[in-house]
N, C-alpha and C positions, 0 to 999 in steps of 0.2 A: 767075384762081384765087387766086393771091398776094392780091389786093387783096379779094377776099371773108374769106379768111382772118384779115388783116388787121382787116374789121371786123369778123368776131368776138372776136375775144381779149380787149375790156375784159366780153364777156359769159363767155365760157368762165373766165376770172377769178371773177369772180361766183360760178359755177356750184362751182367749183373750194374758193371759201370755205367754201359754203353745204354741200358734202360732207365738206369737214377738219371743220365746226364738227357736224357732226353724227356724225361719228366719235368725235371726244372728248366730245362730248354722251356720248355712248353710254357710254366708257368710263369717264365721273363715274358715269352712273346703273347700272354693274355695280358700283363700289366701295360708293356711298354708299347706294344702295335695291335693293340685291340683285337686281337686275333683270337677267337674262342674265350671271350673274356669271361671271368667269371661273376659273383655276386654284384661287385665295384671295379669300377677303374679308379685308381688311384690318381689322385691330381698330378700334375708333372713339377718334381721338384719335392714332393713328398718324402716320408722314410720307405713307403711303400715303393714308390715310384722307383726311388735308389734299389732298391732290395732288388725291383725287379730287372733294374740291369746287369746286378752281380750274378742274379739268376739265368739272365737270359746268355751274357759271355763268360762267364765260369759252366757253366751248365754246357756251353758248346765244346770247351776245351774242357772239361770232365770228359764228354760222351769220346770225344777224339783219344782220351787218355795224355793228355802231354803236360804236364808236369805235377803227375796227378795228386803228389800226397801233399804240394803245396796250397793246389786248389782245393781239394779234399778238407784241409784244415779251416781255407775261408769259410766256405760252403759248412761245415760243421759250426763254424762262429756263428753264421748268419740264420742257421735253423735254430739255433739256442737264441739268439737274441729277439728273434721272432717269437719263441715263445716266451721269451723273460715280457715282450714290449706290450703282445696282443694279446698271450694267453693268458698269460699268470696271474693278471689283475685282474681279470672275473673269478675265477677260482683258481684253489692249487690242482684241483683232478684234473687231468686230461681228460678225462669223458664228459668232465662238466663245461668244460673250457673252450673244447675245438682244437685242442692244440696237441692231440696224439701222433699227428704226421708230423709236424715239426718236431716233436721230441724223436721217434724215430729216426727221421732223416738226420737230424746230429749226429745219432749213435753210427747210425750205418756210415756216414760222411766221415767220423772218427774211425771209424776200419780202416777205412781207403787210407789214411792216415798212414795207417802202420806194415798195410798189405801189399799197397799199390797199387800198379793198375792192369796189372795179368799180361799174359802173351797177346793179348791183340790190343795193342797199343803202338800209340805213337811214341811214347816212352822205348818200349819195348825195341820198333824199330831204328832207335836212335840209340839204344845199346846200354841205356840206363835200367840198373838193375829193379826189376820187375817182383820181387819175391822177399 
């Protein structure tokens, strides 16, 4: 069992990008094309407004996997900064604050950092080591 396990994990990896990158997809294309917006739309020109198109074309080239531990790095800067900008001045908790997804998505965005972006990438298909 272990060793089945085992060879999945550079695909659950994979799988794992291809669902982060399509989460922040999503929440570029509710800031920046009102598309399933959420609470606000942010003004055009805003900090919001920017976040949401690093979210919307880093989030697309995440889910693709192509160049992924560089964009992986943004995308870690930009959930930290999110929470240093929106969270952290109402409280220090994340549970008081709202900002437990952003602290998360840092941590896990700094994985990809150091992981990669698995066998089913574009990376991957362009021969850039994956592991």
């Amino acid at each position: 069992m272990k060793q089945s396990l085992n060879l999945a994990r550079p695909y659950i990896l994979s799988i794992l990008r291809i669902v982060l990158g399509l989460v922040m997809f999503a929440f570029g294309m509710a800031k920046i094309f009102h598309f399933h917006p959420g609470p606000y739309t942010p003004a055009a020109g805003s900090l919001p407004w920017i976040a949401g198109w690093f979210e919307l074309v880093l989030g697309f080239v995440f889910l693709l996997g192509f160049q992924t531990r560089i964009v992986a790095f943004v995308l870690s800067g930009l959930m930290a900064s999110a929470y240093f900008i929106a969270h952290f001045p109402k409280s220090f908790f994340p549970t008081e604050n709202g900002g437990s997804l952003a602290v998360v998505l840092s941590f896990v965005f700094l994985y990809f950092v150091t992981s990669g972006a698995g066998p089913i990438s574009l990376d991957a298909a362009l021969g850039k080591k994956t592991d």
